[in-house]
VOGU-3710 file (C-alpha; in Angstrom, 3 decimals, decimal comma):
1> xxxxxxxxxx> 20,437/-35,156/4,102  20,189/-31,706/2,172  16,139/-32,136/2,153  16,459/-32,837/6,082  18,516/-29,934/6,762  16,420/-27,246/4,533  12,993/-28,671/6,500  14,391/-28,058/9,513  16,200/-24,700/8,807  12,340/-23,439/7,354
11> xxxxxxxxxx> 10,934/-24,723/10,505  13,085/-22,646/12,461  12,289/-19,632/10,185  8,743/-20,154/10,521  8,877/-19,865/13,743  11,239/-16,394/13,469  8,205/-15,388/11,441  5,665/-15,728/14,056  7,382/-14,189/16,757  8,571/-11,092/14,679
21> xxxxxxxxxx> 4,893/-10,974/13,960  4,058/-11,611/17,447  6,450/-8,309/18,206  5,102/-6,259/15,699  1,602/-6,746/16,577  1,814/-6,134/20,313  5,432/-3,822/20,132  5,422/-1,337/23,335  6,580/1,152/20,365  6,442/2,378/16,920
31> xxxxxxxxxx> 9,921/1,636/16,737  9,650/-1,680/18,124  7,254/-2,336/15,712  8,977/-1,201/12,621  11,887/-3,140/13,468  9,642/-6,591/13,482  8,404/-5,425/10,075  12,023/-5,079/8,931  12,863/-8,865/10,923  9,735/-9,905/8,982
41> xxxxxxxxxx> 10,698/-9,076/5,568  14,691/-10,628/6,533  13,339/-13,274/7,462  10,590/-13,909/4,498  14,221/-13,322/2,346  15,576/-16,463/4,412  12,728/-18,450/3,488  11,898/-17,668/-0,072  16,203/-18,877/-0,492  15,511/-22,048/1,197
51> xxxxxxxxxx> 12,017/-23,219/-1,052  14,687/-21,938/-3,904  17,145/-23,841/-2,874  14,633/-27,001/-2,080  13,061/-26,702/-5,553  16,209/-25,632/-7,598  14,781/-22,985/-9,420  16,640/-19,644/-9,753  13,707/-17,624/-9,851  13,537/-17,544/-6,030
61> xxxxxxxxxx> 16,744/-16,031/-5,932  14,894/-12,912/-8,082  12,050/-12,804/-5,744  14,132/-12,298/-2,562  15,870/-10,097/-4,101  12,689/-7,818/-4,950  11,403/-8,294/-1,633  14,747/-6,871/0,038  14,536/-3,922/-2,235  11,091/-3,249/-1,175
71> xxxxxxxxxx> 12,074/-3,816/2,207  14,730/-1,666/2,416  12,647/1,318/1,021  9,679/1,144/3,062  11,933/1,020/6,112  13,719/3,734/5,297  10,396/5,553/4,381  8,903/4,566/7,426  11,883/5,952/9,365  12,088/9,363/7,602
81> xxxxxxxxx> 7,806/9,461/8,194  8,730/9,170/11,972  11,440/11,426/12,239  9,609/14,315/9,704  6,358/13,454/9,523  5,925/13,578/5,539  7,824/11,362/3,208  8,532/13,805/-0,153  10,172/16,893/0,602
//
C-alpha cells in the first residue's frame, strides 16, 4: 500500500516538475521565471524524499537537504542581481 501511495505521489510530482519547467521556460517575466526555478528546486526536494523514502536509505534525506541550501542561495542571489544588478557589494 506504502509502494502504491509513493508511485503515485512521484507521479504527481513529476508532473509539478514539468509544468514549473513549462513556466519557467515560457514565464511572461523574469520574476515569473525565477519563481518556477525556485518551484523547481521544491519540488526536486519532494521527490528526492519520496525515492528516499521508497528505497530506505537516509542518504536522500542529505541530498535534499543540499539541494534546498543551494536553492535557497541562488534565489536569493538571483533576487538581489535583479534588484542591484551585481551580487558582491
Amino acid at each position: 500500500m506504502l509502494n502504491t501511495a509513493l508511485l503515485l505521489v512521484s507521479i504527481m510530482i513529476a508532473l509539478a516538475l514539468l509544468l514549473s519547467l513549462w513556466r519557467l521556460i515560457q514565464g511572461p517575466s523574469i520574476a515569473d521565471r525565477i519563481l518556477a526555478l525556485d518551484t523547481l528546486y521544491i519540488n526536486s526536494i519532494a521527490l528526492i524524499i519520496i525515492l528516499g523514502m521508497y528505497m530506505g536509505s537516509p542518504l536522500y534525506f542529505e541530498a535534499a537537504l543540499l539541494i534546498a541550501l543551494l536553492g535557497f542561495v541562488s534565489t536569493a542571489a538571483l533576487c538581489k542581481y535583479l534588484l542591484r544588478g551585481d551580487i558582491i557589494e
